[in-house]
N, C-alpha and C positions, 0 to 999 in steps of 0.2 A: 645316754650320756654323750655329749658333745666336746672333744678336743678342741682348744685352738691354739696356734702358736702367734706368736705375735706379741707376749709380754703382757704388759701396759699400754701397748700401741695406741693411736685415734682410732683404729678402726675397733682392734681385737677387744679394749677397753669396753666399746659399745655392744658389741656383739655378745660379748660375757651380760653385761647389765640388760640390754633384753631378752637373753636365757631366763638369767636368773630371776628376772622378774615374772615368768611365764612360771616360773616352778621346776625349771628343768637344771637337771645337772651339768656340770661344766667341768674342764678340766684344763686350765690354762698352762701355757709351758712357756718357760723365760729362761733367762740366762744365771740370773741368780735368784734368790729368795727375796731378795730386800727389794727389787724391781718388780713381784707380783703379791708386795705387803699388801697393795690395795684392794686387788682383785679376790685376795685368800681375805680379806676383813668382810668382802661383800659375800660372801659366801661361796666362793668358788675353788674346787681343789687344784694344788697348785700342782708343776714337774719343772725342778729347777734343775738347767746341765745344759751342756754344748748340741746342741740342734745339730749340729756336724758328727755326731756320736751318734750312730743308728743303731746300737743295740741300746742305748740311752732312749731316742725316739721310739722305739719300738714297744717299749713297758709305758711310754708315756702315753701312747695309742691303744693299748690294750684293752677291751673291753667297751672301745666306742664304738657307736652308732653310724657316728661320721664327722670329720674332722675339715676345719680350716685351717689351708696350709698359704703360707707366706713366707719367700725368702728376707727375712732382715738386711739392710743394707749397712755396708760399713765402708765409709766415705774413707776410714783410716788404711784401709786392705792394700797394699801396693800392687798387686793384679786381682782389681775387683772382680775379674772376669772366670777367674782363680776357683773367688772365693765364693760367689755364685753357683759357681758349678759344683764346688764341694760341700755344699748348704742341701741344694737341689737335689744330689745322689745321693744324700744321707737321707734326707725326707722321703724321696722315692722308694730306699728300701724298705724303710722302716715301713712304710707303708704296706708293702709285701708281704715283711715278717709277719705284721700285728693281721692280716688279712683281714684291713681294712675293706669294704665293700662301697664306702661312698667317700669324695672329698669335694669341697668346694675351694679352688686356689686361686691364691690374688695373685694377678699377673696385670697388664698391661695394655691402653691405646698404643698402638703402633706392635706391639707383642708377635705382627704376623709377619712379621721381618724379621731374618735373622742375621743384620748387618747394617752400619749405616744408623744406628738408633740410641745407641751407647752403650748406656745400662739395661736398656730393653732387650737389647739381645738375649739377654742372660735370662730373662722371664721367658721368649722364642724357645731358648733352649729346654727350660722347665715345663713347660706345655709340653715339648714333645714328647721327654722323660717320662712325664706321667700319661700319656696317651698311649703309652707302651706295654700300662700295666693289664693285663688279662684281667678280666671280670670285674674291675673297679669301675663305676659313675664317676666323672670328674667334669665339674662344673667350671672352666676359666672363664673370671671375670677381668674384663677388661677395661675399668674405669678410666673415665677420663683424667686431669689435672687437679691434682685436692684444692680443692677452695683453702685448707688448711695452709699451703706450701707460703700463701700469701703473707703469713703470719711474719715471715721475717721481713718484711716491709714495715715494718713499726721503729724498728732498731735505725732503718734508713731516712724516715721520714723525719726523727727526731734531731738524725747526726746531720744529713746532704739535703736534706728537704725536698726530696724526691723519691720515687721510685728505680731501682736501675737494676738489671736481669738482662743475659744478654740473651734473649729472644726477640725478634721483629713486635715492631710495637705495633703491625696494623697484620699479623699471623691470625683468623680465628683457631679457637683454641678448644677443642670439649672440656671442660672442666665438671667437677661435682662436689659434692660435701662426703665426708669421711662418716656420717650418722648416717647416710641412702646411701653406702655400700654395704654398713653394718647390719641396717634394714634389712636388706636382699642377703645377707651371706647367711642372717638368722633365721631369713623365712626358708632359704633353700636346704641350711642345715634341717630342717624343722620338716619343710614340707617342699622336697621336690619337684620341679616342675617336670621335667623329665630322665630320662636314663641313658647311658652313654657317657662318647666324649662330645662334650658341648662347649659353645663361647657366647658369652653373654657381655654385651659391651654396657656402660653406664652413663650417661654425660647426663646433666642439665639442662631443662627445656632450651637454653640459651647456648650459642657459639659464644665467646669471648676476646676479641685481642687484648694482648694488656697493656694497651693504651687505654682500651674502654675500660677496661677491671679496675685500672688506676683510678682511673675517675670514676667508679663507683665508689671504692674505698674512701676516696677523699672527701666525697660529699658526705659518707657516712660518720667523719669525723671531724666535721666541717671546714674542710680544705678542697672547694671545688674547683682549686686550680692546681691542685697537685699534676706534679709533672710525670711522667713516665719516661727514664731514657735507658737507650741501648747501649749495652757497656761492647765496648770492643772485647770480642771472643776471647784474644790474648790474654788481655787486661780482665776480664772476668776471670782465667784461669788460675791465674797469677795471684787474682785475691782471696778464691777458695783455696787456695796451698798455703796462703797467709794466715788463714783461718782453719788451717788442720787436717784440713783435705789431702789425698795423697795424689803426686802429679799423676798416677793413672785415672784414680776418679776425677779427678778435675778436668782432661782430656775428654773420657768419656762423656760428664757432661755438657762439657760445650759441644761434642759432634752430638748429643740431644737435641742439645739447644738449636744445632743447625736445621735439624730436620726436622722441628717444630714449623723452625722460622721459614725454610722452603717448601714447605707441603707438604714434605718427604712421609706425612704420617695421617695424610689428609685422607678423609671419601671413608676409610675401611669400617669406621666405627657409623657411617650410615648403611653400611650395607646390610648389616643385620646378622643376628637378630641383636636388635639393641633396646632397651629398657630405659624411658624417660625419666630420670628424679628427680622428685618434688619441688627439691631446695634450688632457687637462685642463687646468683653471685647478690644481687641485692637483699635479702633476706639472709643470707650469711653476713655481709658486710653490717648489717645491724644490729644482730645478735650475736654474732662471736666476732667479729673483725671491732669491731667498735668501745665493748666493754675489756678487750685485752688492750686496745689504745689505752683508754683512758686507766688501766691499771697499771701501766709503766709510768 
């Protein structure tokens, strides 16, 4: 029986439905009940409560094989850095308590910095946490940019009729799809590739700037001249607070955004060991970038 936390998530969501379809048990953990209706209809048992609760995580881990851990992000946390790290020490323990023996954790590109990255840091900090623990296997995956995150360029395209992100528009980028992380998080759940503490990075046959992604997108919704522009870092910070962000997560992700756009995060995820998936930015752009266009 397999733990994951993550809710309903892109990834966790996927990761549960090819368990399930393999025949293997699951055990998904959310925040409420009503956010793992879907997962508990597909047939998976559910653990509803505060992931920040580790004698809560600790019963929800009980009796697994091996578990996927992910810190939730809450863009609303007014020291995200806070609240990271109090996510992170709950998971850790609980992991302890349940003596768990294996995990597979979503962490991050750029994850080998502990500074300088924004919200990455907080994943930097997770890694080491759980590399502390005695006798646990722990798998940190360090995927590249979700093809997913793209998604909110639909909203932009239809209001400003462009693209805008303040990242450098000519930055390569690793990016992936959110179904080849779930791939890899199920097979590793499932069948290890080895033992210890490990980093396994993820990206996409391809680098990306998102000048080029922009004009992937566009072509795939027939807008081959969709523009891509750089929002000034202030002025990007300014409109995630407007949109409900708290000014510390806003902060932290424009200093992202910066270290995207300078390098600052560059070379590590070739160094290895790293794991090519399948999926393009052009093969996402047509099958989920395209049919969410035309459903708005």
């Amino acid at each position: 029986m397999y733990v994951l936390l993550g809710s309903n998530g892109n990834i966790t969501s996927k990761v549960a439905a090819l368990l399930l379809g393999q025949g293997t048990p699951v055990r998904v953990v959310g925040r409420n009940a009503g956010s793992l209706a879907s997962v508990k209809a597909a047939g998976a048992g559910i653990a509803a409560g505060d992931i920040g609760d580790a004698g809560f995580l600790a019963q929800a881990f009980a009796g697994a094989t091996a578990a996927y851990t992910m810190i939730p992000t809450d863009y609303a946390a007014q020291d995200m850095a806070a609240e990271q790290d109090r996510l992170g020490n709950a998971i850790a323990r609980a992991i302890a308590a349940a003596g768990l023996k294996r995990v597979v954790n979503l962490s991050s590109v750029g994850a080998h910095l502990g500074s300088g990255n924004g919200p990455i840091a907080g994943l930097h900090r997770q890694e080491r946490r759980l590399d502390e623990l005695a006798g646990v296997d722990v798998l940190h995956l360090r995927p590249g940019y979700f093809f997913e995150n793209h998604l909110i360029a639909i909203e932009m395209i239809r209001t400003i009729g462009a693209y805008a992100d303040m990242t450098a528009p000519d930055a390569p980028l690793p990016m992936v799809a959110t179904a080849d992380i779930a791939q890899v998080v199920a097979r590793e759940l499932r069948t290890p590739s080895g033992k210890g503490k490990r980093v396994l990075h993820l990206r996409a046959p391809s680098l990306y700037t998102m000048k080029e992604a922009t004009a992937l997108l566009g072509a795939a919704i027939g807008k081959p001249d969709l523009a891509y522009v750089q929002a000034d870092p202030e002025e990007g910070r300014a409109a995630l607070i407007q949109q409900g962000f708290s000014a510390n997560a806003a902060a932290q992700l424009m200093e992202m955004s910066a270290a995207f756009s300078t390098g600052r995060l560059d070379g590590e995820y070739d160094k290895g060991p790293t794991e090519i998936t399948p999926t393009t930015l052009e093969g996402f752009a047509a099958t989920v970038f395209r049919p969410a266009f035309e459903k708005t």
